[in-house]
N, CA, C and O atoms as CSV, one atom per row, in Angstrom:
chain,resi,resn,atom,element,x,y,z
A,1,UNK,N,N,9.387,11.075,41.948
A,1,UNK,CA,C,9.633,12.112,42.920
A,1,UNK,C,C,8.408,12.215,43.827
A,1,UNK,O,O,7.254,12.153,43.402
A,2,UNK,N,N,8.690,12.351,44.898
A,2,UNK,CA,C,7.628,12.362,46.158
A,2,UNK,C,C,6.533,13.804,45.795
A,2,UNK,O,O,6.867,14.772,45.111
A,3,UNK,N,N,5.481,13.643,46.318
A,3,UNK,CA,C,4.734,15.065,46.124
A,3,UNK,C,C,4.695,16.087,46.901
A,3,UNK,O,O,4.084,17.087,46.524
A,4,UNK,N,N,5.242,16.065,47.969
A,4,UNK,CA,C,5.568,17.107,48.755
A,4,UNK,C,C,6.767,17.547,48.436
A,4,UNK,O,O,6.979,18.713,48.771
A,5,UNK,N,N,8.005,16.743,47.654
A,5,UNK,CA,C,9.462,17.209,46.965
A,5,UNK,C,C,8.958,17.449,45.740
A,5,UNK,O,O,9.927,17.159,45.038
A,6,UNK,N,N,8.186,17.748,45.079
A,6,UNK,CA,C,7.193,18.141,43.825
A,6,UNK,C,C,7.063,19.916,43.949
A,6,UNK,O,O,7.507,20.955,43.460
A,7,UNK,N,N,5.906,19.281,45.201
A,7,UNK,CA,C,5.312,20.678,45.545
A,7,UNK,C,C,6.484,22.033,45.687
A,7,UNK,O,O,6.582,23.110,45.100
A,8,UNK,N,N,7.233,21.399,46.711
A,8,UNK,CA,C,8.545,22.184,46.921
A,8,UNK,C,C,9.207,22.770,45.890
A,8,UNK,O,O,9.300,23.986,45.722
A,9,UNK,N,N,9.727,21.815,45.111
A,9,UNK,CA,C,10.254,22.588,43.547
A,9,UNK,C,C,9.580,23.259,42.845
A,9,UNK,O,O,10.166,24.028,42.083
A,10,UNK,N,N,8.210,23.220,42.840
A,10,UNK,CA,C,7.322,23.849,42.202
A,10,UNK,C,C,7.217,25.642,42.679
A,10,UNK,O,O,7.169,26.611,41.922
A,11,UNK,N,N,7.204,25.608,44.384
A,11,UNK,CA,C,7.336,26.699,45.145
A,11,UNK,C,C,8.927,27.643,44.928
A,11,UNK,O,O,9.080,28.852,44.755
A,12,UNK,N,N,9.880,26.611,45.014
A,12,UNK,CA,C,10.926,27.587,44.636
A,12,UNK,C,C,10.882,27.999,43.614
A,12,UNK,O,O,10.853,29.227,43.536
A,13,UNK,N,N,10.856,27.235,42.395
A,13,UNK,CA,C,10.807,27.647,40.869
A,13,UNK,C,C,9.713,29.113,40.629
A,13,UNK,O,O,10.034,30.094,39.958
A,14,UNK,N,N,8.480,28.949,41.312
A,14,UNK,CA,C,7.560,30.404,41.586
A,14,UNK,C,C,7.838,31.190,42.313
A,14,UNK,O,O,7.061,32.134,42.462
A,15,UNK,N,N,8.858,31.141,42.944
A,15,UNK,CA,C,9.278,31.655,44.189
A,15,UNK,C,C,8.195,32.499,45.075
A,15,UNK,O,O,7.871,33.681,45.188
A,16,UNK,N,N,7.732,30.975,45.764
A,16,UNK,CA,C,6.166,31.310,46.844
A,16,UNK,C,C,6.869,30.593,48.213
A,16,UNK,O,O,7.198,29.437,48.479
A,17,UNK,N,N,6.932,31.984,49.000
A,17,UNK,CA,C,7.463,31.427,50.232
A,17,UNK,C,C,6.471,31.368,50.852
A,17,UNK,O,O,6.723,31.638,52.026
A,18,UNK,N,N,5.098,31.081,50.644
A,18,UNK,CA,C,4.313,31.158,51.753
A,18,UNK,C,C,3.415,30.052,51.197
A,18,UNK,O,O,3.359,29.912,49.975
A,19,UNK,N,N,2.527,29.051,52.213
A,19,UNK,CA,C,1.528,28.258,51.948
A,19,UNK,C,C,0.755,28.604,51.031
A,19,UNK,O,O,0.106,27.718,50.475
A,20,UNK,N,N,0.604,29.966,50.619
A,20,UNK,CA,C,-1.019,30.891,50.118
A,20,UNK,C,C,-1.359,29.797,48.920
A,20,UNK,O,O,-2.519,29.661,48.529
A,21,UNK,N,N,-0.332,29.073,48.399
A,21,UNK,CA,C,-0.502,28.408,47.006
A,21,UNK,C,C,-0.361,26.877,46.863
A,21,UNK,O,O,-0.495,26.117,45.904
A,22,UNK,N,N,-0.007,26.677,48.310
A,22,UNK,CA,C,0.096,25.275,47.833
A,22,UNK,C,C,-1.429,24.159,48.129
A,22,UNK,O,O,-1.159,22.961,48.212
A,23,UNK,N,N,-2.737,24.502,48.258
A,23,UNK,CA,C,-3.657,23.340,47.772
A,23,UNK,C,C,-3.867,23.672,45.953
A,23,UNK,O,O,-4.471,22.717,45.464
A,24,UNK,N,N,-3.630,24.422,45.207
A,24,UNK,CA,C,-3.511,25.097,44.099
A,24,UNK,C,C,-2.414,24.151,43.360
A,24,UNK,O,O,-2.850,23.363,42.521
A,25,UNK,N,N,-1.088,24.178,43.605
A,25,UNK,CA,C,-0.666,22.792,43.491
A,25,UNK,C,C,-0.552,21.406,44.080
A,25,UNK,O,O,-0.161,20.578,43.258
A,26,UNK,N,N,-0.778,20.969,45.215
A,26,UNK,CA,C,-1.540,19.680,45.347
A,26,UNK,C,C,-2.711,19.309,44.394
A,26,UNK,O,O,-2.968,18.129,44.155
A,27,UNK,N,N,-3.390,20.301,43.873
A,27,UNK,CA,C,-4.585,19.718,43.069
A,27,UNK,C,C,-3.768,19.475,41.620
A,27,UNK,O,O,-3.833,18.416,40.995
A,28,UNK,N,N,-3.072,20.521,41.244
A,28,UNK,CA,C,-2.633,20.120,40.016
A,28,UNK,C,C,-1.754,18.757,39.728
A,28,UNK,O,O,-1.674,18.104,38.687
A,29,UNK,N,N,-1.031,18.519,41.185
A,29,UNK,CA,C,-0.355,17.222,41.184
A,29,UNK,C,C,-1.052,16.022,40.866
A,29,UNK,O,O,-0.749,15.276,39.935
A,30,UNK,N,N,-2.231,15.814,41.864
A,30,UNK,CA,C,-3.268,14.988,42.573
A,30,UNK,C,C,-3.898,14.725,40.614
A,30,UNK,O,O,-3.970,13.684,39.961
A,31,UNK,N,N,-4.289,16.381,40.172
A,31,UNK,CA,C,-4.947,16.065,38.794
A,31,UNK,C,C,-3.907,14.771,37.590
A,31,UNK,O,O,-4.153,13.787,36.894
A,32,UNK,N,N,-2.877,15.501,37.928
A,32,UNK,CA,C,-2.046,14.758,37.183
A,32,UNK,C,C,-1.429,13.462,37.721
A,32,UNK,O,O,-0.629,12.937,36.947
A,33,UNK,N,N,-1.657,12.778,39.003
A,33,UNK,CA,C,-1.299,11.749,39.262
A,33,UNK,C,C,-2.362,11.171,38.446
A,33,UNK,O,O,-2.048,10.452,37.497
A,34,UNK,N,N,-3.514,11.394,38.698
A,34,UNK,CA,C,-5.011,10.523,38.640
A,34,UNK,C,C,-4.956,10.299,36.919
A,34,UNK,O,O,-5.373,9.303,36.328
A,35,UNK,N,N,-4.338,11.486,36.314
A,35,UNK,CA,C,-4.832,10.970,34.921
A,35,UNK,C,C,-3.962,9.907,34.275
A,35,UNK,O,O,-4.299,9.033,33.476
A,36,UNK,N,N,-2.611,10.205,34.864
A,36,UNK,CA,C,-1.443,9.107,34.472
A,36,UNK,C,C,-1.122,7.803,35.467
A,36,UNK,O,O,-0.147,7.060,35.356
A,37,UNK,N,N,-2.116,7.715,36.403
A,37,UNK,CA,C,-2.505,6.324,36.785
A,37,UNK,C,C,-1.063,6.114,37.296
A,37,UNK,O,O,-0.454,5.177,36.778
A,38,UNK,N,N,-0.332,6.956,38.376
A,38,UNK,CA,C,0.618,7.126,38.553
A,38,UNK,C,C,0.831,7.521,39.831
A,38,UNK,O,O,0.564,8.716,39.954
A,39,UNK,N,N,1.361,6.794,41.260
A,39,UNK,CA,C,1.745,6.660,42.456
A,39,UNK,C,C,2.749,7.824,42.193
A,39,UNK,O,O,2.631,8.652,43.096
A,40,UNK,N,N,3.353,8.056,41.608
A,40,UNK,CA,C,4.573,9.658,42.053
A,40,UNK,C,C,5.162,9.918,40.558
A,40,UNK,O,O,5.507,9.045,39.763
A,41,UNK,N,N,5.195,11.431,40.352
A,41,UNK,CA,C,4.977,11.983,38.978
A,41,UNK,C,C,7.117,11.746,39.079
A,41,UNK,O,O,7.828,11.741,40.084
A,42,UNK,N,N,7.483,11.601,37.708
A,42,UNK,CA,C,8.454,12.022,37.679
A,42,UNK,C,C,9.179,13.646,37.868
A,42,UNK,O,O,8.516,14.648,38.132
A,43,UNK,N,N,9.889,13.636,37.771
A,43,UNK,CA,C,10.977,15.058,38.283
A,43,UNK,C,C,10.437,15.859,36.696
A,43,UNK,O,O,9.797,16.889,36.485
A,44,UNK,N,N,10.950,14.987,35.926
A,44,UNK,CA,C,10.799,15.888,34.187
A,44,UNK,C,C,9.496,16.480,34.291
A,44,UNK,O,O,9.491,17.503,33.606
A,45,UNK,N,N,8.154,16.244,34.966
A,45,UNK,CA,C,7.018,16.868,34.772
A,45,UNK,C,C,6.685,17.790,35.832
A,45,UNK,O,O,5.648,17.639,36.478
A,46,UNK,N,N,7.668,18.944,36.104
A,46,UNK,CA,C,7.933,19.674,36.758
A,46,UNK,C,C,7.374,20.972,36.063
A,46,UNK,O,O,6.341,21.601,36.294
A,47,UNK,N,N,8.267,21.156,35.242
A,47,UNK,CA,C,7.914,22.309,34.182
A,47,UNK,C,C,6.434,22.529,34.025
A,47,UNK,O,O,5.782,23.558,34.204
A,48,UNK,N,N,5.966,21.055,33.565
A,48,UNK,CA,C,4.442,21.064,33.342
A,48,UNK,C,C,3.361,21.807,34.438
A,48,UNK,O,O,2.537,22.678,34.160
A,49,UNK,N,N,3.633,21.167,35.809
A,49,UNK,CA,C,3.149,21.495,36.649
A,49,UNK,C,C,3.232,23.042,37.464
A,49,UNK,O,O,2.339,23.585,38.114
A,50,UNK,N,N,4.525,23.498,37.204
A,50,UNK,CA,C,4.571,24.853,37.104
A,50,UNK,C,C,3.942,25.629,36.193
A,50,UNK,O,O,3.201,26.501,36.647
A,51,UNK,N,N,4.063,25.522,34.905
A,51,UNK,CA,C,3.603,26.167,34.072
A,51,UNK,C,C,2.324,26.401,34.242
A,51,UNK,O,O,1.930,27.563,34.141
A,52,UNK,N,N,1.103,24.993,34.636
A,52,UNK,CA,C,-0.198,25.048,35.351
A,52,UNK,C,C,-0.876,25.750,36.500
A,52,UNK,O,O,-2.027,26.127,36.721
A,53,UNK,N,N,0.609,25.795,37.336
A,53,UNK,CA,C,-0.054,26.122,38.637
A,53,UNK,C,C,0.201,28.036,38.362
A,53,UNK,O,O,-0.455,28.844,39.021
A,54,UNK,N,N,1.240,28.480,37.302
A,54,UNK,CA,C,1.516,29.951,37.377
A,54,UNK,C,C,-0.116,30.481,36.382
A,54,UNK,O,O,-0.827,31.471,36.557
A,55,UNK,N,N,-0.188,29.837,35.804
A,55,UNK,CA,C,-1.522,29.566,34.458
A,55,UNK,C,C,-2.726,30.306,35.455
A,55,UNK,O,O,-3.204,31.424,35.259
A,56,UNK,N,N,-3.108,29.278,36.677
A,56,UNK,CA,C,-3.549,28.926,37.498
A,56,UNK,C,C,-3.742,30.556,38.361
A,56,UNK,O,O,-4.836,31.117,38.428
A,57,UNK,N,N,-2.669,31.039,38.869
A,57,UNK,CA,C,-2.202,31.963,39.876
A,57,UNK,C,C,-2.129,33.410,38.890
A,57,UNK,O,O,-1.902,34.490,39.436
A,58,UNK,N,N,-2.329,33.320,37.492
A,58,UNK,CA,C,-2.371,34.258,37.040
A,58,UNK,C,C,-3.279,34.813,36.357
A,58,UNK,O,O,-3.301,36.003,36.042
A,59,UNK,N,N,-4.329,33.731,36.004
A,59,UNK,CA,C,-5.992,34.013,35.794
A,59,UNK,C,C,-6.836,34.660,37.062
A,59,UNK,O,O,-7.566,35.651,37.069
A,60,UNK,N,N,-6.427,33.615,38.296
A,60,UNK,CA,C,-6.927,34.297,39.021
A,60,UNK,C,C,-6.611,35.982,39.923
A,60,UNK,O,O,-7.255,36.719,40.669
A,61,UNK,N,N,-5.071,35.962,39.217
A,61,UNK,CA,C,-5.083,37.597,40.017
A,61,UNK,C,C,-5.868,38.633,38.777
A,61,UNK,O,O,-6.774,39.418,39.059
A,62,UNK,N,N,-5.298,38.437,37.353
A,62,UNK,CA,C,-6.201,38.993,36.814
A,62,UNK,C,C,-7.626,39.207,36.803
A,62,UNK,O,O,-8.048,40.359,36.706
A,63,UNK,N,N,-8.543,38.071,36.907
A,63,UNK,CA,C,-10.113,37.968,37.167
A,63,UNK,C,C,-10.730,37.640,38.143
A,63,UNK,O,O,-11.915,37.920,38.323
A,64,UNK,N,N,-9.740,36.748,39.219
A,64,UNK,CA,C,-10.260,36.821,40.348
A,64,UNK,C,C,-11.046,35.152,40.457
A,64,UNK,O,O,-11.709,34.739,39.505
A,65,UNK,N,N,-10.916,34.575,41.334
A,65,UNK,CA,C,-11.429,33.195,41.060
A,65,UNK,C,C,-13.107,32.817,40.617
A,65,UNK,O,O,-13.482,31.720,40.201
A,66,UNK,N,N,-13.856,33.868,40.801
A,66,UNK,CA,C,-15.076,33.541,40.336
A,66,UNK,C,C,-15.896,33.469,38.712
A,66,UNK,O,O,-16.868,32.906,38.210
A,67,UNK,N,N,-14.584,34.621,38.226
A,67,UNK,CA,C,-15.164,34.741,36.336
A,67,UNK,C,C,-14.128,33.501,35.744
A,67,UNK,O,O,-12.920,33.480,35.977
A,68,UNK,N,N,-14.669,32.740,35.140
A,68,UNK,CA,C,-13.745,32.045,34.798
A,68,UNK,C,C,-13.851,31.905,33.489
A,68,UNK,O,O,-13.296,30.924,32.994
A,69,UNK,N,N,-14.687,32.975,32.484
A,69,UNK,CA,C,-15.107,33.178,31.220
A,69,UNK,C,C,-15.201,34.588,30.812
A,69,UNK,O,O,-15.712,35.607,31.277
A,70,UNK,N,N,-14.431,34.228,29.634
A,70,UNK,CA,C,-14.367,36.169,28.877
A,70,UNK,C,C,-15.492,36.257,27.819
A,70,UNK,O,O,-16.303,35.492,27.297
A,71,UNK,N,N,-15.178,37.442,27.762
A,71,UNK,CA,C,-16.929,37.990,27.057
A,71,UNK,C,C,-15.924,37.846,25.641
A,71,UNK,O,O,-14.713,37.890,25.429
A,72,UNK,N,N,-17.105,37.658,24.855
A,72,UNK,CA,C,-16.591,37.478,23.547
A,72,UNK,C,C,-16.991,38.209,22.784
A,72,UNK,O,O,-16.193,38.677,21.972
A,73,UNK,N,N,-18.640,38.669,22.731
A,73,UNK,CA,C,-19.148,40.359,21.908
A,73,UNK,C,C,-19.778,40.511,22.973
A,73,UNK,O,O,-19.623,39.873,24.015
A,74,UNK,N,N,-20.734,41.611,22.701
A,74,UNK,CA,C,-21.718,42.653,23.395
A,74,UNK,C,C,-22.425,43.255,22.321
A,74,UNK,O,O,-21.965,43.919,21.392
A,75,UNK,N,N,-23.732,42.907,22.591
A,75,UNK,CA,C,-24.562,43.528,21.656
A,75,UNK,C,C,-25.857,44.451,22.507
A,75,UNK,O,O,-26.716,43.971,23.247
A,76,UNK,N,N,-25.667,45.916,22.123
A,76,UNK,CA,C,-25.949,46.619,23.172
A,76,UNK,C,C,-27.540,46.692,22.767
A,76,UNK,O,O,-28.200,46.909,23.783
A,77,UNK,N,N,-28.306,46.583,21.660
A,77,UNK,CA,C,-29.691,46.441,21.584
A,77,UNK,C,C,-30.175,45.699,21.521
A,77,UNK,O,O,-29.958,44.872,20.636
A,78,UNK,N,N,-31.418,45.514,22.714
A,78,UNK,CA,C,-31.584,44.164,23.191
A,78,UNK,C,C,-30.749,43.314,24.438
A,78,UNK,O,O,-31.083,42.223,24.902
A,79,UNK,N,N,-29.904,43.905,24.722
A,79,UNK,CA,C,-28.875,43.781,25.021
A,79,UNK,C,C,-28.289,42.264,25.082
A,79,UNK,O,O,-29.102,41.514,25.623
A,80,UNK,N,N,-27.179,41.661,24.701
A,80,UNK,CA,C,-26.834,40.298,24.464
A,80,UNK,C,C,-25.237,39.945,24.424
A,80,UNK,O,O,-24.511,40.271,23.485
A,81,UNK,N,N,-24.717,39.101,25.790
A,81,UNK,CA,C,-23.694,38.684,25.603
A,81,UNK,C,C,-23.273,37.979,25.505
A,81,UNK,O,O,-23.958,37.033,25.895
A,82,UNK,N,N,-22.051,37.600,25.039
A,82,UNK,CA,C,-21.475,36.104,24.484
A,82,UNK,C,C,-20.347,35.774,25.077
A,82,UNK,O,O,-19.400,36.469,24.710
A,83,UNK,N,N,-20.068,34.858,25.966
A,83,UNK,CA,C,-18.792,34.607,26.178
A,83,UNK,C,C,-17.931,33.716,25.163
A,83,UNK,O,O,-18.346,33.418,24.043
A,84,UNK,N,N,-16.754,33.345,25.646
A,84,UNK,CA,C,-16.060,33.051,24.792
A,84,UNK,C,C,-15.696,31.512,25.839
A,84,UNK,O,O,-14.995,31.582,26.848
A,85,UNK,N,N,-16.268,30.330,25.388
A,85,UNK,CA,C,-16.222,28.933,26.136
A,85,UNK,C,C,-15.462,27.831,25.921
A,85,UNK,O,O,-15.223,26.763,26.485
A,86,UNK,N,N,-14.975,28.753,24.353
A,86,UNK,CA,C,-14.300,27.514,22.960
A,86,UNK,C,C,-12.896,27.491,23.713
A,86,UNK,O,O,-12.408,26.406,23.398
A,87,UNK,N,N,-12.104,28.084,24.462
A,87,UNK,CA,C,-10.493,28.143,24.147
A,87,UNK,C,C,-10.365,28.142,26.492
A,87,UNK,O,O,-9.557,27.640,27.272
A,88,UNK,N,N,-11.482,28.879,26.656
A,88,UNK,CA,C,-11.293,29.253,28.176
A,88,UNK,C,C,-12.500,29.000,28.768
A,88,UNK,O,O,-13.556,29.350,28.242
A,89,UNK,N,N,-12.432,28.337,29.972
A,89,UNK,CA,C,-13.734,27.070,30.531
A,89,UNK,C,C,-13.104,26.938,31.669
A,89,UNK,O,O,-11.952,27.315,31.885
A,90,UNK,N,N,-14.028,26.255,32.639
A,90,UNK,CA,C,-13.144,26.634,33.739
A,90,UNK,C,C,-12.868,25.094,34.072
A,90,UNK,O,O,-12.616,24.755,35.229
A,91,UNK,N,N,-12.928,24.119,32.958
A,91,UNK,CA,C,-12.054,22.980,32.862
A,91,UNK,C,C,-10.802,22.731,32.258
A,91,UNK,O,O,-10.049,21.779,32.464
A,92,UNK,N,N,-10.610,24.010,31.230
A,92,UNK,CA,C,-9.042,24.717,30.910
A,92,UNK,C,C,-8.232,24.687,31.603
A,92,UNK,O,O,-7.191,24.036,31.689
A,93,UNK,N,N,-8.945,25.822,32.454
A,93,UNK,CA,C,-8.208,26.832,33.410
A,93,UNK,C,C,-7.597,25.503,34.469
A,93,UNK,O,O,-6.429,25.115,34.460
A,94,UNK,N,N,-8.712,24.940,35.356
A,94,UNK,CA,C,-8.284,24.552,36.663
A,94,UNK,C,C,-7.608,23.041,36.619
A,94,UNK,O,O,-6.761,22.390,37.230
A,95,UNK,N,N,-8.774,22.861,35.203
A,95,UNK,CA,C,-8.389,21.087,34.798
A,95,UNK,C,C,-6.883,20.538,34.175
A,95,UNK,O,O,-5.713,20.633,34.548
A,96,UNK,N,N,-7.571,19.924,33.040
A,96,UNK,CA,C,-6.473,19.229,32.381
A,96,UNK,C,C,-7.391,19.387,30.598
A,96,UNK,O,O,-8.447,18.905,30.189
A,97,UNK,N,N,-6.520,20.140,30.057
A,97,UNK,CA,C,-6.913,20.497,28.949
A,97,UNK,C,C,-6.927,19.374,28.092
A,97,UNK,O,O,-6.459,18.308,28.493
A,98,UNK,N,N,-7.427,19.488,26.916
A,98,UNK,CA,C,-7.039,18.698,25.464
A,98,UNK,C,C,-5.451,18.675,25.609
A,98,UNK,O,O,-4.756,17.808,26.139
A,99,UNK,N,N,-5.007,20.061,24.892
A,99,UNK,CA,C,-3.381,20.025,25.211
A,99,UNK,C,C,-2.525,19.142,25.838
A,99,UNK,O,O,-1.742,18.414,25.227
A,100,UNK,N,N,-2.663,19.187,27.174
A,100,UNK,CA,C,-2.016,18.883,28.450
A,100,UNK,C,C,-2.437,17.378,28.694
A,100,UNK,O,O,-1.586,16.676,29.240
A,101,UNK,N,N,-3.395,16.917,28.426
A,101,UNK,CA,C,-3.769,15.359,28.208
A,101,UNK,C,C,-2.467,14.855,26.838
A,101,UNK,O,O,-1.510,14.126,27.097
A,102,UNK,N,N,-2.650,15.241,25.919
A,102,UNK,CA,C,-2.084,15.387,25.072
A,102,UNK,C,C,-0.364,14.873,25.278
A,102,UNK,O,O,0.285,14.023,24.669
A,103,UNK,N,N,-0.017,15.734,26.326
A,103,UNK,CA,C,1.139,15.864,26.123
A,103,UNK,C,C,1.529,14.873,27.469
A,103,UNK,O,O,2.697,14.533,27.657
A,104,UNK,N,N,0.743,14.572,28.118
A,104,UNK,CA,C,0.709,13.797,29.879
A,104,UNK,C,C,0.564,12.079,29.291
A,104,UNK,O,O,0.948,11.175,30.034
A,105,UNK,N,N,0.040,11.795,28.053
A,105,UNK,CA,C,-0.014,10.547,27.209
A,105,UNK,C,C,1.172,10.391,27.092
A,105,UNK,O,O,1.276,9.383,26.393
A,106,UNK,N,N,2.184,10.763,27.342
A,106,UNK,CA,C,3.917,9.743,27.215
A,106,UNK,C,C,3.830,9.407,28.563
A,106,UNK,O,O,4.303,8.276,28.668
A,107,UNK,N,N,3.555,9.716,29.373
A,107,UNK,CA,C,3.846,9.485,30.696
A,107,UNK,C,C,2.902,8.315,31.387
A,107,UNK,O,O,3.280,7.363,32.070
A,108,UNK,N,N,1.569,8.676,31.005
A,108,UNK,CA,C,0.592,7.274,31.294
A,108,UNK,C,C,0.453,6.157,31.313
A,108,UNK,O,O,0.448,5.546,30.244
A,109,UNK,N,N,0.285,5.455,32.582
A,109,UNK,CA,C,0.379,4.095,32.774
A,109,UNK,C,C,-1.413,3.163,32.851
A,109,UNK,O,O,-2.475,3.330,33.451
A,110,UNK,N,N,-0.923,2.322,31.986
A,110,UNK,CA,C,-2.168,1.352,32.056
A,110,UNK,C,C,-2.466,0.495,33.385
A,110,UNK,O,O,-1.663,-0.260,33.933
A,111,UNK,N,N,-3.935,0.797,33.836
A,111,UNK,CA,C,-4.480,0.155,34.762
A,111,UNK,C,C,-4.468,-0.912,35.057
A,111,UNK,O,O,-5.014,-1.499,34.123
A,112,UNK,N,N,-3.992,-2.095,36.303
A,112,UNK,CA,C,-3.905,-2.959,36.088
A,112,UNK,C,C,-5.211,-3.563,37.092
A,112,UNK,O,O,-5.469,-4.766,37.112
């Protein structure tokens, strides 16, 4: 499937009538062409890419694009905080997780 007929399904399925979101998915496409060594993603990895780009669109309305790490304690004497880096990173968030590699390995084509 072409990536602009990607993008598109991706937009109706979120129902985003407006540009505001689409370099947000071009990157997630672009991420996922590059890792599966792959000229045009199939149709079936649609879901995927939605699911990423809402992932995506919903961290950042909650926190806003600059925190891209949650606090994990607070220790108020001395004062000392800890985020939490193990599960949320902002190679999670924007990248291509363990998971999502994971699951993008049926689809991957060897370099020729």
């Amino acid at each position: 499937m072409l990536n602009n007929e990607l993008k598109a399904l991706v937009k109706a399925n979120l129902d985003i009538s407006d540009t505001s979101q689409d370099l947000i998915i071009s990157d997630v496409i672009q991420e996922t062409l590059n890792y599966c060594n792959l000229k045009e993603l199939p149709e079936v990895l649609e879901p995927f890419i939605r699911r990423k780009v809402k992932a995506i669109i919903d961290y950042e309305n909650e926190n806003g694009s600059d925190n891209v790490f949650d606090v994990k304690s607070i220790k108020e004497g001395d004062v000392s905080i800890t985020y939490d880096t193990d599960h949320i990173s902002k190679e999670t968030i924007y990248g291509l997780s363990e998971s999502d590699k994971k699951f993008l390995q049926q689809f991957r084509r060897t370099r020729k």
